[in-house]
C-alpha positions, 0 to 999 in steps of 0.5 A, spaced: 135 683 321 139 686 315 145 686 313 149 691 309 153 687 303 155 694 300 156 701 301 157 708 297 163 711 297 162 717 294 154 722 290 155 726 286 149 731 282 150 733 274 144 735 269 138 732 272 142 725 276 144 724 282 151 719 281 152 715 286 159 710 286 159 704 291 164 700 295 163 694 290 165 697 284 158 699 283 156 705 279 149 707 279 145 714 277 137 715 278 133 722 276 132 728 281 126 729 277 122 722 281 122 726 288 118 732 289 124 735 294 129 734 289 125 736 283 127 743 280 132 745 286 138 749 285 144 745 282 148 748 288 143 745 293 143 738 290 150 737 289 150 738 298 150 731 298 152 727 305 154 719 304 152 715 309 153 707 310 145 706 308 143 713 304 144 719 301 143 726 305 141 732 302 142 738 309 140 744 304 134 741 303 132 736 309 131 730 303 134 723 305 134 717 300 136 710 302 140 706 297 136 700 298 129 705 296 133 707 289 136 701 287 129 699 288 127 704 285 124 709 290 126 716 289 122 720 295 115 722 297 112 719 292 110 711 290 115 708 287 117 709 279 117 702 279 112 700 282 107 704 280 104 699 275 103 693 279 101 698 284 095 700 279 094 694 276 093 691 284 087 696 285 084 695 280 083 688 280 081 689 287 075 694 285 073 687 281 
């Protein structure tokens, strides 16, 4: 089971980032540029954003974003930015 401690209040989108304020006091941003929906779309599609208790929704572009995944640094379709090193280093060392 899990259990939700915070929850964002507001997103918004300027130059490149998505900024989002949390319940807590929280403020964080991630790049548009890690997820391939978001990604050279249209500033007046990606300032669309509905907030929900667990996420980000984007309806112009059917795109959603958990906010567990990007404070894990997981922005979309694809591997996670910080991740991806350990996950190329684990495949390696399973090749061996």
């Amino acid at each position: 089971m899990s259990t939700l401690i915070d929850q964002p209040l507001s997103a918004s989108y300027a130059r490149g980032r998505v900024s989002v304020k949390m319940r807590s006091g929280l403020d964080f941003s991630f790049p548009v540029m890690g997820n391939p929906r978001l990604k050279g779309q249209p500033a007046g599609k990606l300032s669309v954003i509905e907030v929900s208790p667990f996420g980000l929704h984007w309806p112009l572009l059917d795109e959603d974003l958990s906010i567990r995944g990007i404070l894990n640094g997981d922005y979309g379709a694809q591997a996670p930015l910080s991740t991806k090193p350990k996950a190329k280093a684990r495949a390696l060392a399973l090749a061996r």
